[in-house]
N, C-alpha and C positions, 0 to 999 in steps of 0.2 A: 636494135640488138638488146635483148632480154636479159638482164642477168637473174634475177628474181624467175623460179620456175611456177608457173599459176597454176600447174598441177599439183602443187605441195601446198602453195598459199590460196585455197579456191577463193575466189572471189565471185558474190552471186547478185543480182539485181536489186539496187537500192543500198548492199553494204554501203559503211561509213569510213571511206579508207583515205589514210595519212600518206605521200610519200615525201618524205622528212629530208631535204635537201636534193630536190627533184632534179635540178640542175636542166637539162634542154626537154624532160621531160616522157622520157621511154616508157617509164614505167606507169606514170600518168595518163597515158594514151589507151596503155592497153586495159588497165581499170576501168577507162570509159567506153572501151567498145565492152565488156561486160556489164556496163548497166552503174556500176557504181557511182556512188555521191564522192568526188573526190575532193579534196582537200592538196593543194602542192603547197611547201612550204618552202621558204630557200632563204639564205642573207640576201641572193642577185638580184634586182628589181627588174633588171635587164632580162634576164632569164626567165623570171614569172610572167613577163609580157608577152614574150614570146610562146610558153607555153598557154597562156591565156587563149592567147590569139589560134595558133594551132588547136584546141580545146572547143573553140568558134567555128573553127573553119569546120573541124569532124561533125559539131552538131549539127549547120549548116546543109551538110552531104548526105546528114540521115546514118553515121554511122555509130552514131550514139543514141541507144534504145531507150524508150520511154522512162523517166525519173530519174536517167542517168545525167551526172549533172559535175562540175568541176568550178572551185574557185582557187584561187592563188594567194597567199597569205605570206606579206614578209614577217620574217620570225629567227627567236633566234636557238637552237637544237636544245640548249642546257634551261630555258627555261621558255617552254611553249604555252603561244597566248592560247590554251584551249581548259576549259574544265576536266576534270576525271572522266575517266572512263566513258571519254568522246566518239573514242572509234574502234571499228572491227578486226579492222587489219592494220598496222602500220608498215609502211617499206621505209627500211634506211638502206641503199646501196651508197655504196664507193662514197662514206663522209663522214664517216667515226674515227676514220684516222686523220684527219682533218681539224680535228677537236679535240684541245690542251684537255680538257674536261670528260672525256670521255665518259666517266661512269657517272657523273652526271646526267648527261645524252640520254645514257640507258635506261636511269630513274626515269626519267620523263617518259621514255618511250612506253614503260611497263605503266607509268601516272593513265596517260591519256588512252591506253586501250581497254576496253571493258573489261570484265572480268570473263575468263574465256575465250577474248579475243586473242587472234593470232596476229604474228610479228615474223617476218622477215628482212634479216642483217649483212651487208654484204661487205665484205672487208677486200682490200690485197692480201692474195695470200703468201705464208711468213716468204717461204723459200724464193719464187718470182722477184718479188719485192726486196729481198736482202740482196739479190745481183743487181738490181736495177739501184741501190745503194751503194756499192761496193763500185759501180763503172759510174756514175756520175752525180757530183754534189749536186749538181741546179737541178737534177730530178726533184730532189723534196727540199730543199734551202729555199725554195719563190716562197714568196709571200702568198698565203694562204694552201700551201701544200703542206705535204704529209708530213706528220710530226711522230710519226710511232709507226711500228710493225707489230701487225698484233701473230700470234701462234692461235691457233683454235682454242687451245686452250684456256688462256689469258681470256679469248672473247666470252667462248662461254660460260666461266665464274665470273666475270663483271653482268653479264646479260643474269645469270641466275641468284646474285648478289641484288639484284636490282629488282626481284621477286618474280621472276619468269622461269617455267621450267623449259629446259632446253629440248627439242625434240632431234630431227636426223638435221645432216648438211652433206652438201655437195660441192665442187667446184665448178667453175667457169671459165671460156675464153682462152684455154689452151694454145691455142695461135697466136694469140694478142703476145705474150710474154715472150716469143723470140722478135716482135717487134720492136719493141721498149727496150730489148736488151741492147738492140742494131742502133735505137734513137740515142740512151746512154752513149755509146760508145763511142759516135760519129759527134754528138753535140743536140742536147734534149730539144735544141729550136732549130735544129737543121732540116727543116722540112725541105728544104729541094736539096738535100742528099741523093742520090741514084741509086743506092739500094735501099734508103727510108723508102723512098716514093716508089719505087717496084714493090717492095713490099707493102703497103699503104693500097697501093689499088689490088694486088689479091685479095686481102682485107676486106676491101668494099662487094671485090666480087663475090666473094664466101655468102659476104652479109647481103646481098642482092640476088645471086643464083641458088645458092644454100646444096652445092654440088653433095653428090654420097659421098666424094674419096675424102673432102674436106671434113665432111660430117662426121663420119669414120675417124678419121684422124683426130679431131680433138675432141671426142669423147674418149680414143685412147689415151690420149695424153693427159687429157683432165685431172686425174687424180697424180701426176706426178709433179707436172709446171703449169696448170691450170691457174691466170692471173688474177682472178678472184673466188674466195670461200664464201660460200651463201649458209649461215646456220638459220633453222628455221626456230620459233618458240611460244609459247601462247603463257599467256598471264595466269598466272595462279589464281583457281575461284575465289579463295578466301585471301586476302591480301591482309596478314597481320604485325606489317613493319610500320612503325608510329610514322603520322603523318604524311602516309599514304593514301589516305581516302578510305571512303567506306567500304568495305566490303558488298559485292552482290548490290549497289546500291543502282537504280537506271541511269543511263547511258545521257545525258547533256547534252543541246544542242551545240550544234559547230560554231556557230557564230559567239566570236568570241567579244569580250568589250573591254575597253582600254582597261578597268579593275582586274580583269582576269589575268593580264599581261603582269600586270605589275606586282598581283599577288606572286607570279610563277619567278618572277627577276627576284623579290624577294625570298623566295625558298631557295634559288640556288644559292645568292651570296650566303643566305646563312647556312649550306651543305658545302662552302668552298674552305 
């Protein structure tokens, strides 16, 4: 299930693309049936294995086209082990609200895409997100959950504070948001609930059949309770905020080396 729309973000054979807290790896997948040189980044080790491994299995099948290529890099969002202006596209879905440092995140996101290079951000959206707060603490009090509800707003001047211009945004996953409201309300780990789990296997169906009356359905709804906002943005050619990098300078290989890590840890303690 996509949240990142690839008709907004094109991605073309050989780009250099980032998905910046990939988590089981959607959006990684689908970069690599387009040919791209991916890059997955995550804190999970558990996770990067896994998509490693799935990453194997598609090249294995043939469904990943000549030069297209994926590695897995633990790291950490506010100071990434990568040089300037590494990559083409970055994807951050669903993990900026995840991050005390957020606009930190963001500096780096705009650090590591070239100049020109495009960036797609996917947050919870405000409204979704504030019911899913208001029916249940343990939604976002676990350990490593959400620590903020951003407004479009909010996103877009930290993303464009961060030297990126903002381009359109859409919503996402309309259906999803009366689920979460059902899981709130019953108990956020009550997965064998009876109406979680009726609703949980619609869900799957949607996501496996992909019917029209469903289809229909949340693209009307999208823009009202749609559970996530995807803004899209591309880096500013000229990047003239100190100690950003050079402007217009070429693009860095991916492979990054333990100096590069440490210089990027050092820039955010001294940005904290």
């Amino acid at each position: 299930m996509l949240t990142v729309d690839f008709a907004r973000l094109p991605v073309s054979p050989g780009d250099r693309l980032l998905d910046l807290g990939c988590g089981a790896g959607r959006h990684v997948f689908e970069a690599l049936r387009r040919g791209a040189r991916v890059v997955a980044l995550d804190t999970s080790e558990a996770q990067l294995r896994e998509v490693s491994a799935m990453s194997a299995a598609m090249t294995a099948a043939g469904e990943v086209p000549s030069g297209g290529s994926s590695q897995a890099v633990a790291g950490d969002a506010t100071a990434m082990p990568f040089p300037d202006g590494s990559f083409d596209q970055v994807i951050a879905a669903e993990v900026l609200e995840h991050i005390p440092a957020d606009q930190l995140a963001m500096n780096e996101i705009a650090r590591v895409l070239r100049p020109g290079g495009a960036a797609a951000v996917t947050v919870p959206a405000w409204l979704p997100e504030r019911i899913c707060w208001r029916l249940s603490d343990d939604y976002h009090n676990a350990p490593g959950g959400h620590v903020r509800i951003f407004t479009r707003r909010e996103l877009e001047t930290k993303l464009a504070r961060a030297g990126l211009s903002v381009g359109g945004h859409h919503y996402a996953h309309a259906l999803h948001s009366p689920y979460w409201w059902l899981k709130c309300a019953v108990g956020v780990h009550r997965d064998d609930h009876p109406l979680a789990r009726a609703y949980h296997r619609m869900l799957v169906w949607d996501i496996m059949r992909r019917p029209a009356v469903t289809r229909l359905a949340d693209s009307a709804l999208n823009p009202l309770i749609g559970k996530s906002i995807v803004v899209y943005a591309v880096r500013k050619p000229a990047d003239v905020r100190a100690g950003r990098g050079v402007p217009g300078s070429s693009a860095a290989p991916v492979a990054a080396s333990h100096r590069d890590g440490a210089i990027g840890r050092e820039r955010a303690r001294a940005s904290a």
